[in-house]
MISEDREN-900697 format. One record per residue (C-alpha): residue in one letter; residue number from 1; x, z, y. Coordinates in steps of 0.1 Angstrom, whole numbers, plus 2048, in hexadecimal, padded with zeros to 3 digits. Layout:
// MISEDREN-900697
kelo rest A; nr NUM; u X; w Z; v Y;
...
END
This chain:
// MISEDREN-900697
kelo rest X; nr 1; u 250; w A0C; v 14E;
kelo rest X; nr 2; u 233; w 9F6; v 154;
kelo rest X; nr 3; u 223; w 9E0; v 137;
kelo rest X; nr 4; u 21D; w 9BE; v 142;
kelo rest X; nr 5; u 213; w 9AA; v 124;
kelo rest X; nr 6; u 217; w 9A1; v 102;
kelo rest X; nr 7; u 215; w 97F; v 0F1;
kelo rest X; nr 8; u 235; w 970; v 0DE;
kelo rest X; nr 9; u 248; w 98F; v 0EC;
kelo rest X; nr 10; u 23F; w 9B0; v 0FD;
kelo rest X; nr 11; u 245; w 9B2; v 121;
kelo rest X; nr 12; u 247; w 9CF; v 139;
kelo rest X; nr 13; u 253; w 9D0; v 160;
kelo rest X; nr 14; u 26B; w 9F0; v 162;
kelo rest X; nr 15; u 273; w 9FE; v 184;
kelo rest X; nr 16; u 292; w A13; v 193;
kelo rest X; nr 17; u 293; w A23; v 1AF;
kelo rest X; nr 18; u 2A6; w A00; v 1C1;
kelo rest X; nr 19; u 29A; w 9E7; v 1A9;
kelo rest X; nr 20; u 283; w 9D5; v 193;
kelo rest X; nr 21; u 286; w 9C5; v 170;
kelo rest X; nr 22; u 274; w 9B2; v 159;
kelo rest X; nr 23; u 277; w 9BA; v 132;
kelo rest X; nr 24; u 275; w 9A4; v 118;
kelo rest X; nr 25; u 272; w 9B0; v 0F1;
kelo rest X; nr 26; u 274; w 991; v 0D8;
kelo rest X; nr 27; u 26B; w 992; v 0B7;
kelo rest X; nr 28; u 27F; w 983; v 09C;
kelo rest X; nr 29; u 267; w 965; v 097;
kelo rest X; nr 30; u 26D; w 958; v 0BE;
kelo rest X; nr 31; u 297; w 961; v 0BC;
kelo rest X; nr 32; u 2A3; w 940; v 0B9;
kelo rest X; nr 33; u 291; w 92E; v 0D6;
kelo rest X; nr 34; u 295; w 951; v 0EB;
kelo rest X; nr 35; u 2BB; w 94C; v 0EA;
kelo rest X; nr 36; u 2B7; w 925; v 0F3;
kelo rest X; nr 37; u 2A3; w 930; v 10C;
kelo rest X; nr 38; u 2BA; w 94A; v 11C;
kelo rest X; nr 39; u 2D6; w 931; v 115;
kelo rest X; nr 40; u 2C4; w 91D; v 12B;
kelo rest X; nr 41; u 2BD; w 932; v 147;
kelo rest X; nr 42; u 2E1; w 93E; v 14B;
kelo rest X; nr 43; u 2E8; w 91A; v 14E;
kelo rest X; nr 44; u 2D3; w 913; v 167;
kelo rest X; nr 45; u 2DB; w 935; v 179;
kelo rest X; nr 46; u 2FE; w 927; v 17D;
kelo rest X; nr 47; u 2F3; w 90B; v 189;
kelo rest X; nr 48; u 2E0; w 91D; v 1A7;
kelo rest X; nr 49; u 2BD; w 910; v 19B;
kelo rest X; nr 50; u 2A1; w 929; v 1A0;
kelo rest X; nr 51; u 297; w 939; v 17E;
kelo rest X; nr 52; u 29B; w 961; v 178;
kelo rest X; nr 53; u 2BC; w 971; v 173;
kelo rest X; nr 54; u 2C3; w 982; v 153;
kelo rest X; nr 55; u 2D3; w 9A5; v 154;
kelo rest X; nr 56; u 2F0; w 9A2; v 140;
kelo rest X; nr 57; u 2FC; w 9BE; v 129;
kelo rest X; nr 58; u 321; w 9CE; v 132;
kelo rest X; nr 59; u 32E; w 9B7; v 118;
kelo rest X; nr 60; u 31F; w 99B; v 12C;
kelo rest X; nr 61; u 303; w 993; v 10F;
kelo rest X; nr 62; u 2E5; w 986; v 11D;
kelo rest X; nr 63; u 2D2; w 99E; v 101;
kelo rest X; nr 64; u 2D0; w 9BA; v 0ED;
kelo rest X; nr 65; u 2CA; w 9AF; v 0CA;
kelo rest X; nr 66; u 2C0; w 9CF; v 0B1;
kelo rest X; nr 67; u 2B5; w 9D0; v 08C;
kelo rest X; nr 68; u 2A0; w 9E7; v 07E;
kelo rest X; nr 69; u 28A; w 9E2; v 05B;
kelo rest X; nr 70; u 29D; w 9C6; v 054;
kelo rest X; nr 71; u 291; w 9B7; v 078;
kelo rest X; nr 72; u 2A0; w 9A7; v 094;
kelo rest X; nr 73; u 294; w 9B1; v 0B5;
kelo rest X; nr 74; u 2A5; w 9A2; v 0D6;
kelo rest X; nr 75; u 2A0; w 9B5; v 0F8;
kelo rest X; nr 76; u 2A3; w 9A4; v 119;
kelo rest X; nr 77; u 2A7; w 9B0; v 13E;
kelo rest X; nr 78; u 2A1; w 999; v 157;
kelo rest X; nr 79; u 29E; w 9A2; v 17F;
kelo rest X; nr 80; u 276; w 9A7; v 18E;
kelo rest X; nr 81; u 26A; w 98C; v 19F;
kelo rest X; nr 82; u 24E; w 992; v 1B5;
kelo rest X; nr 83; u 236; w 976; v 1B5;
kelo rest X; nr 84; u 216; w 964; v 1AA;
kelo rest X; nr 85; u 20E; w 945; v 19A;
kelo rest X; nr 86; u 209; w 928; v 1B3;
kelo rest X; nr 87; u 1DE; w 920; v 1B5;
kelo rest X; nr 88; u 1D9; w 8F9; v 1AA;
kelo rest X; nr 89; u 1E2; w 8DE; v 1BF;
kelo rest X; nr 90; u 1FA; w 8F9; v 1D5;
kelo rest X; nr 91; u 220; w 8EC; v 1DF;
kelo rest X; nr 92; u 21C; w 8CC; v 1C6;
kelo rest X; nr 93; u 238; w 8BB; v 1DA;
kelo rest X; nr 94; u 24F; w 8D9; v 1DB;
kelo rest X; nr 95; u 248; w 8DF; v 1B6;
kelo rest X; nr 96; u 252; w 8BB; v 1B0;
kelo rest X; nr 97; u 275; w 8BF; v 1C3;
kelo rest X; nr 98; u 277; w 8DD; v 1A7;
kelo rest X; nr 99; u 272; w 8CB; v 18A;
kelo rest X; nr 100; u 283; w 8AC; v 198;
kelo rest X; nr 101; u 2A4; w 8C5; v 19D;
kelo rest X; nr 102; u 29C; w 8D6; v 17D;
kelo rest X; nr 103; u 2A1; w 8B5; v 165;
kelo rest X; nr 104; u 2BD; w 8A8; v 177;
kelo rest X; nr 105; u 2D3; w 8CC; v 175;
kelo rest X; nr 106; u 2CA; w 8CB; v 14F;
kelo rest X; nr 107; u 2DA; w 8A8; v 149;
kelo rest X; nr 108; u 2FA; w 8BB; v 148;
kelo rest X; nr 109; u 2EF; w 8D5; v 12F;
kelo rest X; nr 110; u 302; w 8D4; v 111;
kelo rest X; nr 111; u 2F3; w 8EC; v 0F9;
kelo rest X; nr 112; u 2DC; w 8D7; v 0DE;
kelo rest X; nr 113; u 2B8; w 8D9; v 0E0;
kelo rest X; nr 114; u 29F; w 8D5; v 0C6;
kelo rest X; nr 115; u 291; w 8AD; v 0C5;
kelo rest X; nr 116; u 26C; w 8A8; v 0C8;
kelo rest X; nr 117; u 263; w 882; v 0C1;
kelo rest X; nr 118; u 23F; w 877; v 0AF;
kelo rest X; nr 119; u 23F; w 890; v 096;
kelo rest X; nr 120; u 239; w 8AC; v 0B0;
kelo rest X; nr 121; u 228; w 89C; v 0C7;
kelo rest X; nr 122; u 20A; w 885; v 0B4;
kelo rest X; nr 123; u 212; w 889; v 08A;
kelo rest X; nr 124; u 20F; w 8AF; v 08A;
kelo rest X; nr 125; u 1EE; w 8AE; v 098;
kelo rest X; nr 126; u 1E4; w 892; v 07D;
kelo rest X; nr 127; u 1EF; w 8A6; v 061;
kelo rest X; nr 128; u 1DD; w 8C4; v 06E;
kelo rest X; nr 129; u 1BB; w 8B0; v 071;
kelo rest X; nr 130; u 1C8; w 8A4; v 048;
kelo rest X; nr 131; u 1C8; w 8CB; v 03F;
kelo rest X; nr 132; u 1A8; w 8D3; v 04D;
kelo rest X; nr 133; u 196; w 8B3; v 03A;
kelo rest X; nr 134; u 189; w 8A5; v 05A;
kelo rest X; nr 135; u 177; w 885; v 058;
kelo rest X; nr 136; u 191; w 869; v 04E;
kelo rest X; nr 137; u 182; w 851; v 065;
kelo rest X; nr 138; u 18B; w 867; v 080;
kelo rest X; nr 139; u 1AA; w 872; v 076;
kelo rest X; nr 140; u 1B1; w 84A; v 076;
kelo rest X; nr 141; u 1A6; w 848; v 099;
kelo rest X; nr 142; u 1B9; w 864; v 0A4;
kelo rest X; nr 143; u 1D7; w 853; v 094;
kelo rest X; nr 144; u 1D0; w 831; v 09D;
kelo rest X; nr 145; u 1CE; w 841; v 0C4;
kelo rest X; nr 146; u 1EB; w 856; v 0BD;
kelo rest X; nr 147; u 201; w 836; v 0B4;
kelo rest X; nr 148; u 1F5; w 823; v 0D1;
kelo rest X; nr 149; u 205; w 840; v 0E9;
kelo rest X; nr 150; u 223; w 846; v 0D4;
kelo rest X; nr 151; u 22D; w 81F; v 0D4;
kelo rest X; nr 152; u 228; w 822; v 0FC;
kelo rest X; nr 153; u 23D; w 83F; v 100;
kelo rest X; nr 154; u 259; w 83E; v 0E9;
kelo rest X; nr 155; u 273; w 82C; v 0FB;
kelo rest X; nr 156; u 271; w 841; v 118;
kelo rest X; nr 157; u 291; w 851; v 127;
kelo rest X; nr 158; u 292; w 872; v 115;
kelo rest X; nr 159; u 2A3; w 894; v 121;
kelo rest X; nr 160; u 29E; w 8B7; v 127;
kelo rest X; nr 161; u 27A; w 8BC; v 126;
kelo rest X; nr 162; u 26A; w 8E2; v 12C;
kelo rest X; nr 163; u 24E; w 8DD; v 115;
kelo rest X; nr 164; u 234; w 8F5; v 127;
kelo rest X; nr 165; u 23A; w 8EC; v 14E;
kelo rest X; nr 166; u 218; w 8FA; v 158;
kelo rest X; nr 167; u 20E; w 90E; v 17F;
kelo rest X; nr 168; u 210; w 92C; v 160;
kelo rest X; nr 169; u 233; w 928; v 15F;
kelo rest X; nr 170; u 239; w 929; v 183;
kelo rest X; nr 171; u 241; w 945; v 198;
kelo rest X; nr 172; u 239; w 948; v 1BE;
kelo rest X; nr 173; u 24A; w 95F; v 1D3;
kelo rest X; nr 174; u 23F; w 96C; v 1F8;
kelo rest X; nr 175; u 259; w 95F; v 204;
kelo rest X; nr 176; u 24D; w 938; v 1F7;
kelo rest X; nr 177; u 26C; w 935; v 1DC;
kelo rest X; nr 178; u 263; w 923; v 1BC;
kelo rest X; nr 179; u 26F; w 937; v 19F;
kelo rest X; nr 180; u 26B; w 926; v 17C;
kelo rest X; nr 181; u 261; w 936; v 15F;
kelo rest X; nr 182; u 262; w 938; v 135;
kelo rest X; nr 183; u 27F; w 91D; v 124;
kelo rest X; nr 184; u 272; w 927; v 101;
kelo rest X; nr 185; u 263; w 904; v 0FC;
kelo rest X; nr 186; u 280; w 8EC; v 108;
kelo rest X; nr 187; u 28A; w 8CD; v 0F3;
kelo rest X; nr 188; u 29B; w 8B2; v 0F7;
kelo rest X; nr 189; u 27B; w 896; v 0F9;
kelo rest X; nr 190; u 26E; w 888; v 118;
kelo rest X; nr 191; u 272; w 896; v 13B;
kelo rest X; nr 192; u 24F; w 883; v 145;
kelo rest X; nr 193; u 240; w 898; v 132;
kelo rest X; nr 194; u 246; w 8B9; v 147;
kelo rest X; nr 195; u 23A; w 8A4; v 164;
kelo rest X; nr 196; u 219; w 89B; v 154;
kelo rest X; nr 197; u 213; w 8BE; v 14A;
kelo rest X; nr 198; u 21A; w 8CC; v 16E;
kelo rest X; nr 199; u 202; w 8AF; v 17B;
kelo rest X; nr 200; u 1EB; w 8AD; v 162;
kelo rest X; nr 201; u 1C6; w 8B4; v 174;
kelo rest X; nr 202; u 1AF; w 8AE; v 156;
kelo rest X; nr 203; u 198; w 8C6; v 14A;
kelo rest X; nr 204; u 1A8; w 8C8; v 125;
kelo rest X; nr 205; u 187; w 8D5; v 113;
kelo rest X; nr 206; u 16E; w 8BE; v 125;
kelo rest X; nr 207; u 173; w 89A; v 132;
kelo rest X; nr 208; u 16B; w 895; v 156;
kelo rest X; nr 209; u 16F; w 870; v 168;
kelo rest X; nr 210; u 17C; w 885; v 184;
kelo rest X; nr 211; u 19E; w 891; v 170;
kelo rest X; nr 212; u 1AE; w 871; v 174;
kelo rest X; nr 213; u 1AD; w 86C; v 199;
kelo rest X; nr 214; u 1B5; w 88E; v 19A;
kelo rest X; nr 215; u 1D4; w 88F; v 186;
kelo rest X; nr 216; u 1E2; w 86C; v 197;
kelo rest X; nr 217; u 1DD; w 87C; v 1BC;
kelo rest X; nr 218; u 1EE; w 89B; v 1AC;
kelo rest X; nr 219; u 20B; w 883; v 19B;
kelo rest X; nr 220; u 20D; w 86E; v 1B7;
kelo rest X; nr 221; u 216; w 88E; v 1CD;
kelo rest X; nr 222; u 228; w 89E; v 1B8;
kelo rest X; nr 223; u 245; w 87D; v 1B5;
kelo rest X; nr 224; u 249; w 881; v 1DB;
kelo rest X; nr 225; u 25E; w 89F; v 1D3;
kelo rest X; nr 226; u 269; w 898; v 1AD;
kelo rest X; nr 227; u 27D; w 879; v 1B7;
kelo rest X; nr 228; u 293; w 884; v 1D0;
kelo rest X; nr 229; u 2A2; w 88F; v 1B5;
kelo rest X; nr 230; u 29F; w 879; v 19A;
kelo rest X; nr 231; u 294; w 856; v 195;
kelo rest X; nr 232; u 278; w 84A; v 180;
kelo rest X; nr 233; u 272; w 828; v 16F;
kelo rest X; nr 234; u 252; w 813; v 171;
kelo rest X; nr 235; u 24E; w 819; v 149;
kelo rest X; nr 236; u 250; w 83C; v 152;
kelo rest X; nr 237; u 23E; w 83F; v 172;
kelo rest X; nr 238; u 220; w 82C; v 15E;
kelo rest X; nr 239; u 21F; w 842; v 13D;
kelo rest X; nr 240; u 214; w 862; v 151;
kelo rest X; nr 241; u 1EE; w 859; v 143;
kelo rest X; nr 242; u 1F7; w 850; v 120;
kelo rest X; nr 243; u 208; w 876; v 120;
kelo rest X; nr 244; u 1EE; w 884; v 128;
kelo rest X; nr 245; u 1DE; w 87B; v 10A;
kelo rest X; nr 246; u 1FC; w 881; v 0F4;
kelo rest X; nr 247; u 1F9; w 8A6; v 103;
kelo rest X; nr 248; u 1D7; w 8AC; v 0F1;
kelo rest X; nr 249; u 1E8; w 8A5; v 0CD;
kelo rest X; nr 250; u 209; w 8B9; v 0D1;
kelo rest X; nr 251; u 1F4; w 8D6; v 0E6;
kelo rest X; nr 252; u 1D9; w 8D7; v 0CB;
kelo rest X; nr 253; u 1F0; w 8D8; v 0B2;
kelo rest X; nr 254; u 204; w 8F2; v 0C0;
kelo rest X; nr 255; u 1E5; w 905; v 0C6;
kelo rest X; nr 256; u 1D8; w 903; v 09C;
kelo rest X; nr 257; u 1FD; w 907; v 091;
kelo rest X; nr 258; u 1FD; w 92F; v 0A4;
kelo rest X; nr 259; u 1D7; w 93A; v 09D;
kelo rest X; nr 260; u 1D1; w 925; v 081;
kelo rest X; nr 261; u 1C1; w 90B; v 070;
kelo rest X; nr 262; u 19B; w 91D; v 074;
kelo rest X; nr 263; u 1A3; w 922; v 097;
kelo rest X; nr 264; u 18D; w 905; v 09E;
kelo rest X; nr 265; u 170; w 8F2; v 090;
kelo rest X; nr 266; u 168; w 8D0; v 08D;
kelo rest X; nr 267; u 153; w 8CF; v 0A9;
kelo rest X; nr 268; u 16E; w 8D9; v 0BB;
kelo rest X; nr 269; u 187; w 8BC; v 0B1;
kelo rest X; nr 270; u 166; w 8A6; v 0B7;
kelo rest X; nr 271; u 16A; w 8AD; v 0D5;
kelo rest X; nr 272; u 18D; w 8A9; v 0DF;
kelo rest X; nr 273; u 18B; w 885; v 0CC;
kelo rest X; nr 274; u 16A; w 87B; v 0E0;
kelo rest X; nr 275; u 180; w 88B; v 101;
kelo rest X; nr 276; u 19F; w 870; v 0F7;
kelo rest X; nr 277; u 18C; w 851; v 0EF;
kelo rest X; nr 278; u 17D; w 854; v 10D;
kelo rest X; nr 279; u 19D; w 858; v 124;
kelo rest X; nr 280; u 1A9; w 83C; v 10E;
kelo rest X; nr 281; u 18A; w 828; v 11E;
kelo rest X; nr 282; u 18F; w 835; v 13F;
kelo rest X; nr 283; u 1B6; w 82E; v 143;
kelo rest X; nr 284; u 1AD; w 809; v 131;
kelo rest X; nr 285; u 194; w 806; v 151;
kelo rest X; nr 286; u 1AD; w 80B; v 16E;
END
């Protein structure tokens, strides 16, 4: 048994004398969105999409679930696949035929999936700023910005959307298959928002002219593959840069909700406000 890592869950690779697996212990606080996303893989396995098979029990369970002290621990087996994650700016066509293929096998998926509208992805941030008695003038700005990209995006097609479609969560093999990684996210919200995350070429802690060019060359590329699978509209097509933003209020506030409000300091959200107002200049210039 070989430890891997340990984050949300514990993970180690475990080796027989034929085989490889991977190992997955989930704590009782991560259960629900483990079984939504294991629920989602054997969907998709079915489908013949490329994500990792899970090693089902003999009663054909996808887990072990135990109990001890009162908690709930699931275990998981999946198979080993040998890979690495792919560098930036590597296969962005291929990885667009991927996702592409990805959201349009998930139209037929059944099973209901947690709703993310303007609560998670601008007002949590807001109300985080409200608890840590940041200035209310630029809590207003934040919100004023924050309306500005919700009212642009909320009529957007919405779907199956991964939630954390990043190069991290994408496995290479030697053999040049695409394997992708980690459902624990998924909601039902909007499916451009996986394809701004995959594209997105900004430098999220400092703001650098250079990130938009670099994320529309990296967009542009990346549509080559995603729509010979599934079509896109021009509202769609156009809010990849207004995404971007919204990214830097649900990511932030993702980031405060699991390591706390003291996790940063106002300098800190100085920052990330003086990063949005000016990609709000920049995408008002082009």
């Amino acid at each position: 048994m070989e430890f891997l890592r340990e984050g949300g869950c514990i993970s180690y690779r475990l080796s027989s004398e034929n085989s490889s697996y991977f190992m997955k212990i989930i704590s009782s606080a991560f259960m629900d969105t483990a079984k939504q996303s294991l629920s989602i893989i054997s969907y998709l396995t079915q489908k013949g999409f490329p994500s990792p098979r899970i090693i089902h029990t003999k009663e054909g369970l996808p887990y072990v679930e135990i109990e001890e002290l009162n908690k709930k621990t699931l275990i998981v087996l999946f198979e080993f696949i040998e890979g690495s994650e792919p560098n930036e700016g590597e296969d962005i066509e291929t990885i667009g035929k991927l996702v592409g293929q990805l959201h349009n096998i998930l139209k037929g998926y059944k099973e209901p999936l947690p709703v993310h509208g303007k609560e998670f992805f601008i007002d949590r941030y807001i109300k985080i700023l409200e608890q840590k008695n940041y200035d209310q003038n630029k809590i207003d700005t934040f919100r004023e910005y924050g309306d500005v990209l919700w009212e642009n995006v909320k009529n957007l097609p919405h779907g199956f959307c991964h939630g954390d479609l990043h190069r991290g969560n994408l496995l290479k093999t030697t053999t040049k298959k695409y394997y992708l990684l980690d459902f624990d996210t998924s909601s039902y919200a909007f499916p451009m928002y996986d394809i701004m995350v995959m594209c997105n070429s900004t430098d999220y802690f400092n703001f650098n002219e250079i990130g938009y060019q670099k994320s529309k060359n990296t967009y542009e590329t990346f549509l080559k593959g995603y729509t010979k699978y599934r079509s896109l509209s021009k509202d769609e097509l156009n809010s990849f840069y207004d995404f971007i933003a919204i990214y830097h209020y649900q990511l932030q506030a993702t980031i405060i909700e699991i390591y706390g409000l003291n996790c940063v300091d106002i300098e800190f959200l100085d920052n990330q406000l003086n990063w949005l107002m000016k990609w709000r200049e920049q995408c008002k210039a082009r």
